[in-house]
Residue, then its C-alpha position, 0 to 999 in steps of 0.5 A: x500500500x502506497x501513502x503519501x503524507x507530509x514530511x517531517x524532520x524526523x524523514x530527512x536522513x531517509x529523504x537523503x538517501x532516497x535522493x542518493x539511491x535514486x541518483x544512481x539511475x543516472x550512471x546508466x545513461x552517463x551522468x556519473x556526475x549527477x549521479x555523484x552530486x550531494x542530497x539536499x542539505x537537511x537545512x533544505x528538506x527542513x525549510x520546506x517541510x516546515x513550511x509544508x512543501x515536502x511529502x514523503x510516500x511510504x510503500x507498506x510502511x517504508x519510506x520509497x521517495x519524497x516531493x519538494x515544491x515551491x511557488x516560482x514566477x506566480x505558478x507551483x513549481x517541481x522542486x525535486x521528486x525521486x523514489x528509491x529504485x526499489x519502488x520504480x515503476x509503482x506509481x509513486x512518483x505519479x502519486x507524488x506529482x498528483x500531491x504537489x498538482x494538490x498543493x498547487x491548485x489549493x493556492x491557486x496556481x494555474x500551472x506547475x513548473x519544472x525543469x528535467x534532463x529532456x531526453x532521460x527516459x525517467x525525466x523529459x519523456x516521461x514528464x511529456x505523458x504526464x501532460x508537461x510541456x516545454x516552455x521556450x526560453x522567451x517563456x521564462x519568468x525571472x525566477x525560471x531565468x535564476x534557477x536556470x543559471x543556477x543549475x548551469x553553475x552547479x554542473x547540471x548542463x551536462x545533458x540537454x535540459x528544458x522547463x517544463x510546464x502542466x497546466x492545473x485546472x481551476 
């Protein structure tokens, strides 16, 4: 059985190591570096679970991955989503994204946001089944603009990438 519920303090060494398992992933498409970057640091997880933009999920009691989000350029915005390997292929990322769409549509967000590798098959593609598309550059607010340079700063060009946005109904 699969539960999705807010993070607490007390998940964040188990949300670091998701985020690491998880990461491993990347080394089967030659992303050694992403898949070597650093977790989240606890103060990180700890601002958003306090202010109530984190959600572990459980799979029969143990925790299998985590959501973060944020408000960016006025729209709900994907921070981070990852599921430990064992839990792949269940559906826990998809319940995770539904709780962050939640989350978005309660404050009254028209869309969500999010930026991915474009051509990794857990990333890009599959963001595209969910309903994302790409935004073009000339789409970008000025908060998209700053986490863009940012990610190209830690490293994270190494692959293609893109924004992506999901529509959220009224």
């Amino acid at each position: 059985m699969i539960v999705i519920r807010e993070s607490t303090l007390d998940d964040i060494p188990e949300l670091q190591d998701i985020e690491v398992d998880a990461g491993e992933l990347f080394r089967l498409v030659g992303l050694d570096t992403i898949a070597d970057d650093d977790p989240p640091g606890a103060s990180t997880l700890a601002q958003h679970i306090n202010v109530g933009t984190a959600w572990t999920a459980e799979l029969d009691s143990v925790v299998t991955g985590y959501a973060l989000a944020s408000e960016v350029d006025g729209m709900g915005h994907l921070d981070q989503v990852s599921v430990r390997r064992a839990g792949a292929g269940r559906g826990i990322g998809r319940l995770l994204i539904d709780q962050v769409c939640l989350w978005a549509t309660g404050r009254g967000y028209d869309a969500l946001t999010l930026t991915t590798f474009v051509d990794v098959p857990w990333n890009g593609p599959y963001y595209e089944r969910l309903g994302f598309q790409r935004v073009p550059a000339s789409g970008y607010g000025p908060q998209l603009e700053r986490i863009r340079r940012l990610e190209g700063a830690a490293g994270l060009d190494v692959a293609p990438r893109a924004v992506m946005r999901l529509p959220l109904p009224r």
